[in-house]
Biopython code that builds the backbone (N, CA, C, O; Angstrom):
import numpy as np
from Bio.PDB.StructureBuilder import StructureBuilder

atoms = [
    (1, "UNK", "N", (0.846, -1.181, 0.000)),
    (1, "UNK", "CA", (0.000, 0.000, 0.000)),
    (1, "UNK", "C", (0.889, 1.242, 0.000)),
    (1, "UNK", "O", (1.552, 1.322, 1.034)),
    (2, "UNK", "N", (1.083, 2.209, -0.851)),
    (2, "UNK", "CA", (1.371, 3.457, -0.897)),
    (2, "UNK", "C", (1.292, 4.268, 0.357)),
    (2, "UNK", "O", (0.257, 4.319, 1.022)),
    (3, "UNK", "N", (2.387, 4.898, 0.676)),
    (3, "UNK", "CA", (2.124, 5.898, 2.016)),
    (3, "UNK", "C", (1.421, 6.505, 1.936)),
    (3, "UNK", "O", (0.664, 6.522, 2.906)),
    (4, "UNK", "N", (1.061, 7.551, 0.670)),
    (4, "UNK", "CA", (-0.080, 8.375, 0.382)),
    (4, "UNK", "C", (-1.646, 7.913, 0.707)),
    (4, "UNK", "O", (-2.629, 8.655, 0.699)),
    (5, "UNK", "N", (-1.623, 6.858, 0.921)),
    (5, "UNK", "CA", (-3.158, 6.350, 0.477)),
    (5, "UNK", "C", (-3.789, 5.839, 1.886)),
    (5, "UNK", "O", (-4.700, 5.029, 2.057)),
    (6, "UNK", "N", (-3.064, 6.525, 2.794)),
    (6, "UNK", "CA", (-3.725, 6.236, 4.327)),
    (6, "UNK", "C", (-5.018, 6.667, 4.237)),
    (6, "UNK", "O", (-5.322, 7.594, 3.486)),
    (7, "UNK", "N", (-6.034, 5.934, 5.112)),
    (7, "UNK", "CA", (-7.474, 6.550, 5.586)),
    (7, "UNK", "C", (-7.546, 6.837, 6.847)),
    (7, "UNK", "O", (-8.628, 7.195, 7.313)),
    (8, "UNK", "N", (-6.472, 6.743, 7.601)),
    (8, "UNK", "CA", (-6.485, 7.533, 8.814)),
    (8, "UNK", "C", (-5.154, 8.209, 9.288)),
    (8, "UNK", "O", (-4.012, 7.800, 9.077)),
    (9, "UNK", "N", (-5.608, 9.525, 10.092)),
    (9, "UNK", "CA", (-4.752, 10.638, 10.360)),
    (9, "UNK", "C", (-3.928, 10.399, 11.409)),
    (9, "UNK", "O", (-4.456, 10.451, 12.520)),
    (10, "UNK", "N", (-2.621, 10.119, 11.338)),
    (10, "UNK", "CA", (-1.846, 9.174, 12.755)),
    (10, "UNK", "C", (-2.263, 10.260, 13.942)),
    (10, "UNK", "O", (-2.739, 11.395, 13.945)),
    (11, "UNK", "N", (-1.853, 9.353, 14.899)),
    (11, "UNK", "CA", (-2.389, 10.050, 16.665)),
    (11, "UNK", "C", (-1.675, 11.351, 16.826)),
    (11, "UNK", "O", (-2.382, 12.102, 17.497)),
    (12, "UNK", "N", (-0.652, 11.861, 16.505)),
    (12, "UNK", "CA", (0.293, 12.981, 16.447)),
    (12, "UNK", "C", (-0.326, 13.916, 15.852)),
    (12, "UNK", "O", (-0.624, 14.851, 16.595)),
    (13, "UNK", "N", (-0.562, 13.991, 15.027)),
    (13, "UNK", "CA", (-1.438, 14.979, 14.014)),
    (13, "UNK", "C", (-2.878, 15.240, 14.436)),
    (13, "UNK", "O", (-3.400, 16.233, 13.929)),
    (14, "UNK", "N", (-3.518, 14.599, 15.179)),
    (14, "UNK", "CA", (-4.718, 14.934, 15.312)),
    (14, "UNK", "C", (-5.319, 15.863, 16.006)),
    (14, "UNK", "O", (-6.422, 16.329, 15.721)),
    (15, "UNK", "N", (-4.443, 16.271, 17.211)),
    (15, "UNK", "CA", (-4.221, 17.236, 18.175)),
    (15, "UNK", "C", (-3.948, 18.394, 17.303)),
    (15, "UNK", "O", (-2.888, 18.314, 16.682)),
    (16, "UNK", "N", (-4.857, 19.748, 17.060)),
    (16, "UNK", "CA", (-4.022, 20.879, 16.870)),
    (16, "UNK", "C", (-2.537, 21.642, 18.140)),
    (16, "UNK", "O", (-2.832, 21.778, 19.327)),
    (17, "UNK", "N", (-1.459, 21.938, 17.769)),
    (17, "UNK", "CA", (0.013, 22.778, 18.666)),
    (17, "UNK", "C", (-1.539, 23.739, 19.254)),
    (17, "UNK", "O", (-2.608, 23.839, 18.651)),
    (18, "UNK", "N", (-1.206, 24.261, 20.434)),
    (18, "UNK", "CA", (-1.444, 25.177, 21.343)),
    (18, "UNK", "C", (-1.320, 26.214, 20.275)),
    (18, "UNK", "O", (-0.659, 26.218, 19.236)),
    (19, "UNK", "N", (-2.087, 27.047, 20.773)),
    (19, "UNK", "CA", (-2.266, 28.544, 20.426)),
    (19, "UNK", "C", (-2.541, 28.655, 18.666)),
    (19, "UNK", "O", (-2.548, 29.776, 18.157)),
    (20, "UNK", "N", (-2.763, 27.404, 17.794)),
    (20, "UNK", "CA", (-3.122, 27.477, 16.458)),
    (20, "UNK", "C", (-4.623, 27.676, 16.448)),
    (20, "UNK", "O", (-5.102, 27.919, 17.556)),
    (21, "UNK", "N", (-5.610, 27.614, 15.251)),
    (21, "UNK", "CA", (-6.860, 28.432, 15.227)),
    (21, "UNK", "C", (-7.502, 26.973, 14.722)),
    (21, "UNK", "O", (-6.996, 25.971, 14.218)),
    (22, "UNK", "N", (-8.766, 27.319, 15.076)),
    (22, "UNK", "CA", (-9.715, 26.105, 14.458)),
    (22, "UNK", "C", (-10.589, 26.966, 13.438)),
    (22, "UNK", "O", (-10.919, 28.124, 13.696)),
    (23, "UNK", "N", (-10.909, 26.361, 12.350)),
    (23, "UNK", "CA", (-11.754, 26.877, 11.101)),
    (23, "UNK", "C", (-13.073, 26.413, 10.697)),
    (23, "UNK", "O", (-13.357, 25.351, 10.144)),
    (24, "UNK", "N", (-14.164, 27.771, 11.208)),
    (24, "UNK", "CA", (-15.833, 27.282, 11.241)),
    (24, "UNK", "C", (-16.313, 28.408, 10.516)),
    (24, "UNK", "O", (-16.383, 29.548, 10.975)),
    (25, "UNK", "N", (-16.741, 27.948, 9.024)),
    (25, "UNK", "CA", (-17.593, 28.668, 8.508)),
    (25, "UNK", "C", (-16.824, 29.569, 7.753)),
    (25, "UNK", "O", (-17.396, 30.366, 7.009)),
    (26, "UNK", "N", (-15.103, 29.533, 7.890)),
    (26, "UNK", "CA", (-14.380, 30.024, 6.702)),
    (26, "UNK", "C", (-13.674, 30.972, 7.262)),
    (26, "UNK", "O", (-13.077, 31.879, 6.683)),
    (27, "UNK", "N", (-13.763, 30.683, 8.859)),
    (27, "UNK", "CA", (-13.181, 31.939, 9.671)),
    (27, "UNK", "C", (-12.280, 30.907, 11.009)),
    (27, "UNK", "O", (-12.568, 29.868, 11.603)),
    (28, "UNK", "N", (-11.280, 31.714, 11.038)),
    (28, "UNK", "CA", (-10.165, 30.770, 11.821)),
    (28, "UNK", "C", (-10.157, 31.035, 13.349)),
    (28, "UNK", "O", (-9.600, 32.092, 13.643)),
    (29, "UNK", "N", (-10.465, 30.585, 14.000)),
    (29, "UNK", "CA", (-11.096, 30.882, 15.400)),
    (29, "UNK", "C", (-9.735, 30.962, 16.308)),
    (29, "UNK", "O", (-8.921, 30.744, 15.411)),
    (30, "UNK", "N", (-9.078, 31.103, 17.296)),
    (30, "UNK", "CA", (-8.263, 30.756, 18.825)),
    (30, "UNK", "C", (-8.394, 29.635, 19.563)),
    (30, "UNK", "O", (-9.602, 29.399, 19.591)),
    (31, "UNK", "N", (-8.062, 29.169, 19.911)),
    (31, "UNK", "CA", (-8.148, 28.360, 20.710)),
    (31, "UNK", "C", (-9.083, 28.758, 21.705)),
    (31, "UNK", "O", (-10.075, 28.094, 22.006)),
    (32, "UNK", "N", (-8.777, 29.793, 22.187)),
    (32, "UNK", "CA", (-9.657, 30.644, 23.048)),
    (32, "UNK", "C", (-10.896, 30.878, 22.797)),
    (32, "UNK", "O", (-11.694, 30.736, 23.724)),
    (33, "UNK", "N", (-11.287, 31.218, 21.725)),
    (33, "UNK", "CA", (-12.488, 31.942, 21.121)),
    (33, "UNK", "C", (-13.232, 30.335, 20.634)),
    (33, "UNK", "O", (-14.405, 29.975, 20.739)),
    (34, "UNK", "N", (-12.564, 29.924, 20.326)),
    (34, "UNK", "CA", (-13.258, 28.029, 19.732)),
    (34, "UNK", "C", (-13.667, 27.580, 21.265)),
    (34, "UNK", "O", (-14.697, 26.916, 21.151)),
    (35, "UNK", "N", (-13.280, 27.670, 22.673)),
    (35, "UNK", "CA", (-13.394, 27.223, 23.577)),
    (35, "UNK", "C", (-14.948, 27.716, 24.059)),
    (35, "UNK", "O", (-15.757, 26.980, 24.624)),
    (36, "UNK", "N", (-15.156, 29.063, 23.718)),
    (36, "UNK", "CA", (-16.227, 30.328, 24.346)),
    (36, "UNK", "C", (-17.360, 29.706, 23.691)),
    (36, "UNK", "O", (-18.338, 29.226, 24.265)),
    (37, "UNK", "N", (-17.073, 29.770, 21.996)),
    (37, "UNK", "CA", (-18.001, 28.620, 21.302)),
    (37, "UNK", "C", (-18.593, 27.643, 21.555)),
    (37, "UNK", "O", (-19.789, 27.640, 21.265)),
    (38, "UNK", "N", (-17.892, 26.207, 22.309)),
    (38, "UNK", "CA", (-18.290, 25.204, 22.783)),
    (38, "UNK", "C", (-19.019, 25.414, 23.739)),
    (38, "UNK", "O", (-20.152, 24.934, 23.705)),
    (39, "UNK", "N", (-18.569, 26.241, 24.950)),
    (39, "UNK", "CA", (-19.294, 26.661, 25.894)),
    (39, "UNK", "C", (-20.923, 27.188, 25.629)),
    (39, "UNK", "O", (-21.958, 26.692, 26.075)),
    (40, "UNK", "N", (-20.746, 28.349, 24.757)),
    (40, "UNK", "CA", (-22.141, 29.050, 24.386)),
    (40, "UNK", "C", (-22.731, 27.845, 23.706)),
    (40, "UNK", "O", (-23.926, 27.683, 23.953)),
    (41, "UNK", "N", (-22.179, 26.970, 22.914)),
    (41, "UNK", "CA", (-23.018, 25.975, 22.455)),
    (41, "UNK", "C", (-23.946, 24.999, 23.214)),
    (41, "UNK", "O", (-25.090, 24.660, 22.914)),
    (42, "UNK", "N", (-23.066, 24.566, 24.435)),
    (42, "UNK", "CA", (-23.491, 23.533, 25.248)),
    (42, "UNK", "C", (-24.511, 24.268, 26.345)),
    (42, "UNK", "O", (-25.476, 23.668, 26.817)),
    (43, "UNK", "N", (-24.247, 25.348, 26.617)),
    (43, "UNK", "CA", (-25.442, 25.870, 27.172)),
    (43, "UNK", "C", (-26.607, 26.360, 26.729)),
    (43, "UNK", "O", (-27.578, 26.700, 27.405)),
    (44, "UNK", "N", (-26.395, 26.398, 24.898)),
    (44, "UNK", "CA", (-27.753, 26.846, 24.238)),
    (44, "UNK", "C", (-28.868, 25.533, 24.113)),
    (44, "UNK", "O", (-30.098, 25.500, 24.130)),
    (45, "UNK", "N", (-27.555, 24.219, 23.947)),
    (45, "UNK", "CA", (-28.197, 22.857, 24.144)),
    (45, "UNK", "C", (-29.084, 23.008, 25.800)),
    (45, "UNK", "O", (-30.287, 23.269, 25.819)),
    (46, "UNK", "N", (-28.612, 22.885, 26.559)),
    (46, "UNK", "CA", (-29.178, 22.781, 27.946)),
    (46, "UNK", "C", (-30.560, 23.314, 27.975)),
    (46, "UNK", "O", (-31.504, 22.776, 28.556)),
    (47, "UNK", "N", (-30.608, 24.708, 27.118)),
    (47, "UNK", "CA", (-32.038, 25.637, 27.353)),
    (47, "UNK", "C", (-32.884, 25.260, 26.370)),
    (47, "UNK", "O", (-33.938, 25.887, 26.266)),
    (48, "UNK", "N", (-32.591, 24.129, 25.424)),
    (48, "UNK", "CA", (-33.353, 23.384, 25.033)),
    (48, "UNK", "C", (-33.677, 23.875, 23.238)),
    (48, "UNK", "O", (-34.497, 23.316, 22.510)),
    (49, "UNK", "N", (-32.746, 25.090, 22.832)),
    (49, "UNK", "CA", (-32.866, 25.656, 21.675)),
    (49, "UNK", "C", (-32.864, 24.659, 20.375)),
    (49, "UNK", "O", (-31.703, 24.347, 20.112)),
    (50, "UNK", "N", (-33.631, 24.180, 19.655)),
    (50, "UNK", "CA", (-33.401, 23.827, 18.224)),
    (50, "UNK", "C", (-32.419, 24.158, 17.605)),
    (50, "UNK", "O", (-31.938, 25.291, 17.603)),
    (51, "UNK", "N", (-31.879, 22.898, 16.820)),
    (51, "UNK", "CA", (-30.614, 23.555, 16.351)),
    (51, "UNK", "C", (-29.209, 23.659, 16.574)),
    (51, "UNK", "O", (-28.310, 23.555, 15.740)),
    (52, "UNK", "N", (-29.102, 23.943, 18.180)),
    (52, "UNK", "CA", (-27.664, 24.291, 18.499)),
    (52, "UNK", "C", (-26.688, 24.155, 18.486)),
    (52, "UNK", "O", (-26.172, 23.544, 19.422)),
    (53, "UNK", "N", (-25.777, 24.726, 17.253)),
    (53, "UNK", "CA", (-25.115, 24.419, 16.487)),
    (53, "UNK", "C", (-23.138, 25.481, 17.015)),
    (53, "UNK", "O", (-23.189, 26.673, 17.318)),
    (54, "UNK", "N", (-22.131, 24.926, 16.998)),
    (54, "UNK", "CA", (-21.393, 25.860, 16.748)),
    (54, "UNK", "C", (-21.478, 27.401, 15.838)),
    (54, "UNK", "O", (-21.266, 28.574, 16.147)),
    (55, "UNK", "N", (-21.870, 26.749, 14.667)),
    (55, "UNK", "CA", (-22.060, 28.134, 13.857)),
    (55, "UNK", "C", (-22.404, 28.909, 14.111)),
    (55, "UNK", "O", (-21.885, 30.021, 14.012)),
    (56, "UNK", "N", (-24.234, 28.400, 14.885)),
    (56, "UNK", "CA", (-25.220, 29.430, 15.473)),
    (56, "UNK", "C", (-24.495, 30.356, 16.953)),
    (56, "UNK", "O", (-24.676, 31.515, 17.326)),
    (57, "UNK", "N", (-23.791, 29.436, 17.419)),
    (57, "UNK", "CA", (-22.785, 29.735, 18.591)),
    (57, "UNK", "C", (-21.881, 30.957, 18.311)),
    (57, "UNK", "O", (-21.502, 31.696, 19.220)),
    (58, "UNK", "N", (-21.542, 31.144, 16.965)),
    (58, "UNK", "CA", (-20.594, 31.898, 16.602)),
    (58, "UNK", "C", (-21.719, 32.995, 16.318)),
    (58, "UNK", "O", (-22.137, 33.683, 17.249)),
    (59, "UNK", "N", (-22.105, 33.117, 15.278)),
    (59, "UNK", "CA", (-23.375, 34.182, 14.996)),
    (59, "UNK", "C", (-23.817, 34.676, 16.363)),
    (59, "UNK", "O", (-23.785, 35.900, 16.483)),
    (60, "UNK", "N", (-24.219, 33.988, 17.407)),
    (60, "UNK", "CA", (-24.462, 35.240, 18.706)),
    (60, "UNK", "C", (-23.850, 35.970, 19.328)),
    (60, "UNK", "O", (-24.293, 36.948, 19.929)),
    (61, "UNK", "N", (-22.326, 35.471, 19.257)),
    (61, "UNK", "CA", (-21.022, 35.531, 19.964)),
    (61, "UNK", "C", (-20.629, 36.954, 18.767)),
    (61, "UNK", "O", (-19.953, 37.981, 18.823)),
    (62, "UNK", "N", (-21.330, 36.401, 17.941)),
    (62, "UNK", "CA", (-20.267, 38.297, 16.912)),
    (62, "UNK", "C", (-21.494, 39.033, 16.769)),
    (62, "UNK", "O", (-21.267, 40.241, 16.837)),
    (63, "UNK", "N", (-22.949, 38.708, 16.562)),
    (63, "UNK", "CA", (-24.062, 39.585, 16.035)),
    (63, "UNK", "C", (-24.202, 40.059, 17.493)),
    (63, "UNK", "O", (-23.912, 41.212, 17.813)),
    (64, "UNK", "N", (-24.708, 39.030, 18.475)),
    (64, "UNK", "CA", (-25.433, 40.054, 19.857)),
    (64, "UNK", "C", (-24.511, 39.140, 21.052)),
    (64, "UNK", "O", (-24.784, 38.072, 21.600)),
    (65, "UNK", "N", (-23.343, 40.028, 21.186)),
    (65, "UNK", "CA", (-22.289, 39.690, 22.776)),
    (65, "UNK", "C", (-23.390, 39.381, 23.583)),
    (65, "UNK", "O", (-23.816, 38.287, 23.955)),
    (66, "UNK", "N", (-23.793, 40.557, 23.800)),
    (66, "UNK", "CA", (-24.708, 41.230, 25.382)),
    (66, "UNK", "C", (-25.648, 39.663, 25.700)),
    (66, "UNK", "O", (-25.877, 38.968, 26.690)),
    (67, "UNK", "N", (-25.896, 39.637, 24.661)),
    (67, "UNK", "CA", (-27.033, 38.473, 24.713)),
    (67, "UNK", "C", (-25.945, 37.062, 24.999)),
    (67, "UNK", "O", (-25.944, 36.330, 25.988)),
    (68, "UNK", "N", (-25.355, 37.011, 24.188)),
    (68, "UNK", "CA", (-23.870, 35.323, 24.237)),
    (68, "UNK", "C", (-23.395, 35.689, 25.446)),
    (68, "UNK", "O", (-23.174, 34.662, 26.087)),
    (69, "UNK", "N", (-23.029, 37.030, 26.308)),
    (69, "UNK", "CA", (-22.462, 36.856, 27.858)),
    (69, "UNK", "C", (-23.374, 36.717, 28.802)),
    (69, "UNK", "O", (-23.152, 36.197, 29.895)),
    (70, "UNK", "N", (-24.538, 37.211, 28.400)),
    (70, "UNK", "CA", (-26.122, 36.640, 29.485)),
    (70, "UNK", "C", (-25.960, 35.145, 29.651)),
    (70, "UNK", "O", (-25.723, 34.547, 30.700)),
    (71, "UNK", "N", (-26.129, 34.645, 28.443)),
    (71, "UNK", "CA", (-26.137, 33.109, 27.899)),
    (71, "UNK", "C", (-24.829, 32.101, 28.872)),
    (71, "UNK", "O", (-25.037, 31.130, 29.599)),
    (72, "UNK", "N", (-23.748, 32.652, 28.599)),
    (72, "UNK", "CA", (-22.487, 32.230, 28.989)),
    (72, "UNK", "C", (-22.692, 32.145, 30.761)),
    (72, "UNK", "O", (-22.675, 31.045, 31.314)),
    (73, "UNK", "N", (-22.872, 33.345, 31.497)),
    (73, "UNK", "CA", (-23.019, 33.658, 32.494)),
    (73, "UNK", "C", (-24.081, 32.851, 33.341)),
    (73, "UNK", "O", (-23.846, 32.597, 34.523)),
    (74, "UNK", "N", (-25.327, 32.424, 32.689)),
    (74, "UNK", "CA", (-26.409, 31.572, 32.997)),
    (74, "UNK", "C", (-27.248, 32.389, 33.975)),
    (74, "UNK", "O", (-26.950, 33.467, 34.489)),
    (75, "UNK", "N", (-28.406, 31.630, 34.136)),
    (75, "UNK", "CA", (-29.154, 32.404, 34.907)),
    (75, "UNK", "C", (-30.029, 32.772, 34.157)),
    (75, "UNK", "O", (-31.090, 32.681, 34.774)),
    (76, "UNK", "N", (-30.256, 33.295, 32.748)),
    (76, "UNK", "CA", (-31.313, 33.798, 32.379)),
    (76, "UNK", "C", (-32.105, 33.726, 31.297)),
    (76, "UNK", "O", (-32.030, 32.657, 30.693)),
    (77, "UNK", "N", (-32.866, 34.559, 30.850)),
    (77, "UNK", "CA", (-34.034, 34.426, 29.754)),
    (77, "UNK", "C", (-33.668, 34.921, 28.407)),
    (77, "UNK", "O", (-33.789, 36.126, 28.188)),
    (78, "UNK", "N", (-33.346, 34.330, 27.716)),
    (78, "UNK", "CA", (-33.004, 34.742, 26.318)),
    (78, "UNK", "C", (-34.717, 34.383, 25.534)),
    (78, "UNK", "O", (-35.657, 33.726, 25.980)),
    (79, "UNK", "N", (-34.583, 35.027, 24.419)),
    (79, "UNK", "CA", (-35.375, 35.387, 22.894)),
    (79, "UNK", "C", (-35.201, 34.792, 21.976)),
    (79, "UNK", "O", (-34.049, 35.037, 21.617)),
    (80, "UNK", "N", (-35.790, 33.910, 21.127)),
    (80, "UNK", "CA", (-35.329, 34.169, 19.656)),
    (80, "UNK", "C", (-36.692, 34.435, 18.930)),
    (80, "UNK", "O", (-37.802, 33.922, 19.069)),
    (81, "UNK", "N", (-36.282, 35.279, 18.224)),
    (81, "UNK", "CA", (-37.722, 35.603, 16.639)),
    (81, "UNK", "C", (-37.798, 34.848, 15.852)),
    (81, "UNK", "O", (-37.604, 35.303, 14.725)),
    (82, "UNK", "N", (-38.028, 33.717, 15.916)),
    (82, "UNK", "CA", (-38.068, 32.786, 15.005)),
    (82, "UNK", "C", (-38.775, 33.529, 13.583)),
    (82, "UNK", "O", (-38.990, 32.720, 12.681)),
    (83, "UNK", "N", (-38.993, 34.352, 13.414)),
    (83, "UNK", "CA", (-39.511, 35.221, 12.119)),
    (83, "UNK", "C", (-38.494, 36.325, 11.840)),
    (83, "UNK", "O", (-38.446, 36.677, 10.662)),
    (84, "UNK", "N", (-37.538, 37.039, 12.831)),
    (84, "UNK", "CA", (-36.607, 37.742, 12.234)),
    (84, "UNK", "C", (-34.961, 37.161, 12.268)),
    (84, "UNK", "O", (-33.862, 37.583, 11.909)),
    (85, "UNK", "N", (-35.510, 35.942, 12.920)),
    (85, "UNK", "CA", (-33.966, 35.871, 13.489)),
    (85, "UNK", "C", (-32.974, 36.001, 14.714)),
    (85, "UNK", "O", (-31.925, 35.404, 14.959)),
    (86, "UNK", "N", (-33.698, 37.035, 15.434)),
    (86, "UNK", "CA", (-32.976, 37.661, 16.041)),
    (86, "UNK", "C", (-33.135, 37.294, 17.547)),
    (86, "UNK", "O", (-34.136, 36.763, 18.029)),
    (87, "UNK", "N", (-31.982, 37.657, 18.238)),
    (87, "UNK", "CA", (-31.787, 37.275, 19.430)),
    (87, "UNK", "C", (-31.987, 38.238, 20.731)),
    (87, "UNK", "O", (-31.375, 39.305, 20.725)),
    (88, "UNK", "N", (-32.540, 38.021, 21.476)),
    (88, "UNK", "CA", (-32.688, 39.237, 22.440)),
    (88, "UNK", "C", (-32.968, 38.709, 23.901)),
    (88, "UNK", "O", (-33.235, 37.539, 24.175)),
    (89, "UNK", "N", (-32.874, 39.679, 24.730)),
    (89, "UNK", "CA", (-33.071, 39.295, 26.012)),
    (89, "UNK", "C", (-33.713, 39.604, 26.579)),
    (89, "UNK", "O", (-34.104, 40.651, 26.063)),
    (90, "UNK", "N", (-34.296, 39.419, 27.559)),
    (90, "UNK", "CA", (-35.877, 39.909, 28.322)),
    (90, "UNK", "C", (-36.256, 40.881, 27.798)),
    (90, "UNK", "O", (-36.995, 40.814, 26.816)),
    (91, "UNK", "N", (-35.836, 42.069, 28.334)),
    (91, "UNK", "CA", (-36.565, 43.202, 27.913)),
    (91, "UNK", "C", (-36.821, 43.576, 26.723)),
    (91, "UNK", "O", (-37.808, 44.236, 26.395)),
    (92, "UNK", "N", (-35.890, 43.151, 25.943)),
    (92, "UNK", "CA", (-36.001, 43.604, 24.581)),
    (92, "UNK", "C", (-36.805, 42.339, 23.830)),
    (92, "UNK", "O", (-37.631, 42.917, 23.123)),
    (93, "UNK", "N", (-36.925, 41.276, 23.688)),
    (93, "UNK", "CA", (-37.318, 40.625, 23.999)),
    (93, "UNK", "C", (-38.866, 40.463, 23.978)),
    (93, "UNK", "O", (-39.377, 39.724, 23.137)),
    (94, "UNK", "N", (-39.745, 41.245, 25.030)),
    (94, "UNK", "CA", (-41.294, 41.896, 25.013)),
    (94, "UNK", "C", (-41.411, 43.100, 24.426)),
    (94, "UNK", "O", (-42.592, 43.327, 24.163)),
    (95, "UNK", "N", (-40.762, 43.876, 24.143)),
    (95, "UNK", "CA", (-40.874, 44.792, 23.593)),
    (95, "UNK", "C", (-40.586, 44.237, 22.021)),
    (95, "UNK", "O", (-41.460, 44.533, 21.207)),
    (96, "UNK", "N", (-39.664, 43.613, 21.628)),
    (96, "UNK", "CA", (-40.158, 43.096, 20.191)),
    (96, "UNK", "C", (-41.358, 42.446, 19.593)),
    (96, "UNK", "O", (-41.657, 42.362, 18.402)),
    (97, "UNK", "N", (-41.892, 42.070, 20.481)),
    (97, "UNK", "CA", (-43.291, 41.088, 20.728)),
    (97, "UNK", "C", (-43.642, 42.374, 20.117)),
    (97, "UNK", "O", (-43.639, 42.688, 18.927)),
    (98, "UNK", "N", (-43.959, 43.090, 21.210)),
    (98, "UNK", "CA", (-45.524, 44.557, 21.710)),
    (98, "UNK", "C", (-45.259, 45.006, 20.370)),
    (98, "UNK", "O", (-46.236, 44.902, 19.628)),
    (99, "UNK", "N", (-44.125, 45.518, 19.802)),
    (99, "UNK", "CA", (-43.723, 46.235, 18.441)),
    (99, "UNK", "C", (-44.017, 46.015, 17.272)),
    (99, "UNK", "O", (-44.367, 46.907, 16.499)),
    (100, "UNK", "N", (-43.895, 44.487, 16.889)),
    (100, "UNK", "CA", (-44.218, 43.808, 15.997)),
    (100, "UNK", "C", (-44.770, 42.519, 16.530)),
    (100, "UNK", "O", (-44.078, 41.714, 17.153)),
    (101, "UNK", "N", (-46.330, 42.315, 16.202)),
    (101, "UNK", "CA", (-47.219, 41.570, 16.913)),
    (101, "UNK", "C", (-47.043, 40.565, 15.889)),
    (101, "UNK", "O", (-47.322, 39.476, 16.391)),
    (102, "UNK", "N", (-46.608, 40.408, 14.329)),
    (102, "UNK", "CA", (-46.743, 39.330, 13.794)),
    (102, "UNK", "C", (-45.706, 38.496, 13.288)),
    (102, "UNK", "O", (-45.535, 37.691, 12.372)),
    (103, "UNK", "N", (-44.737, 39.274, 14.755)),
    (103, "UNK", "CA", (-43.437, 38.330, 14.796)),
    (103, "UNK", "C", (-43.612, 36.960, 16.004)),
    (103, "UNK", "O", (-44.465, 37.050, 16.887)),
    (104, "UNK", "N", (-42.888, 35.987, 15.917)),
    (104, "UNK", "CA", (-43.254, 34.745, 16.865)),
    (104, "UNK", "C", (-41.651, 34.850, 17.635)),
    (104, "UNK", "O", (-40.555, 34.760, 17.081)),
    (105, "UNK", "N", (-41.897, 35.029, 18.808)),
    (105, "UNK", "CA", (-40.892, 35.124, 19.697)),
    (105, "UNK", "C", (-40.966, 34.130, 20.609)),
    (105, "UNK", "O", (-42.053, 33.751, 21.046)),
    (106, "UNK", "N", (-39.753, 33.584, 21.006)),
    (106, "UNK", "CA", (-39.768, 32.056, 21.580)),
    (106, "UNK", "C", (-38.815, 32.253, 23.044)),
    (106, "UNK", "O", (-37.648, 32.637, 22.961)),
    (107, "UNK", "N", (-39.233, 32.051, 23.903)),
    (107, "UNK", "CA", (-38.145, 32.532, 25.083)),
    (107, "UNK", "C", (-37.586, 31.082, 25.832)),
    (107, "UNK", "O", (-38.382, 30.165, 26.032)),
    (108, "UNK", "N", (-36.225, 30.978, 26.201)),
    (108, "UNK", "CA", (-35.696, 29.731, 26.667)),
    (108, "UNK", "C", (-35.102, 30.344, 28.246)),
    (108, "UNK", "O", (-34.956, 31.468, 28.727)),
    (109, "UNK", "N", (-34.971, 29.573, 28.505)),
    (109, "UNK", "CA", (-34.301, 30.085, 30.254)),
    (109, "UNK", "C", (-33.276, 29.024, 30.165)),
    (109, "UNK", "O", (-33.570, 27.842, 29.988)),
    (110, "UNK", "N", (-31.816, 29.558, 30.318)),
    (110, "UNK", "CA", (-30.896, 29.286, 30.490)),
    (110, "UNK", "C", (-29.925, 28.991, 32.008)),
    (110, "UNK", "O", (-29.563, 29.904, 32.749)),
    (111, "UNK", "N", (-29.699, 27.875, 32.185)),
    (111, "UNK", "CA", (-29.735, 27.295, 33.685)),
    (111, "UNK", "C", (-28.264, 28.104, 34.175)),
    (111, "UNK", "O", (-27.715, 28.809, 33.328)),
    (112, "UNK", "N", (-27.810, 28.016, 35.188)),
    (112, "UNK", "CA", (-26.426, 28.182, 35.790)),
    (112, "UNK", "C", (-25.896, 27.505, 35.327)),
    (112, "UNK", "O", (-24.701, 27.371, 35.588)),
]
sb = StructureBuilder()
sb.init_structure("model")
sb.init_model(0)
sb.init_chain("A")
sb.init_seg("    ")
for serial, (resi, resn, name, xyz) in enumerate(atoms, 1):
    if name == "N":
        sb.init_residue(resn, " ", resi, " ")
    sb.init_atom(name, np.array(xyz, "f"), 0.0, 1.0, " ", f" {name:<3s}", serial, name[0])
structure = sb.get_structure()
């Protein structure tokens, strides 16, 4: 068999070196910032969100912080508009409701 023609990646290689980037969605993340990801992910799983995806993890983490450090932090009531998209947090949140009545807003409570 040809060296080239392995189907698996030896044990050495599989590990990214410290401080190199992981690549989601065409954008090269930190180690650090890939870590915040997993985190916001596994707690969007917990609150029971459809979906919860790294990607989507990333999209809250760059579109709405305020909302991904609520999330991160735990404890509380996040939004989504399942008609705009968008992510929000309590207050804003009912007031997107009251504003636009023929948007569908979905609220999850996010544990400690």
């Amino acid at each position: 068999m040809p060296t080239h023609d392995k189907t698996k990646t030896p044990p050495e290689r599989r590990k990214a070196p410290a401080g190199s980037t992981v690549r989601i969605d065409g954008l090269h993340l930190s180690r650090e910032a890939w870590t915040r990801v997993e985190a916001l992910t596994a707690q969007l799983r917990r609150a029971g969100i459809p979906r919860a995806h790294p990607s989507g993890a990333l999209d809250l983490l760059v579109l709405h912080p305020e909302v991904a450090a609520q999330v991160l932090a735990g404890g509380c009531r996040i939004y989504l508009c399942v008609t705009c998209g968008a992510w929000l947090d309590a207050a804003r949140g009912i007031a997107h409701q009251d504003t636009l009545p023929n948007h569908e807003v979905q609220g999850f409570s996010v544990a400690d």
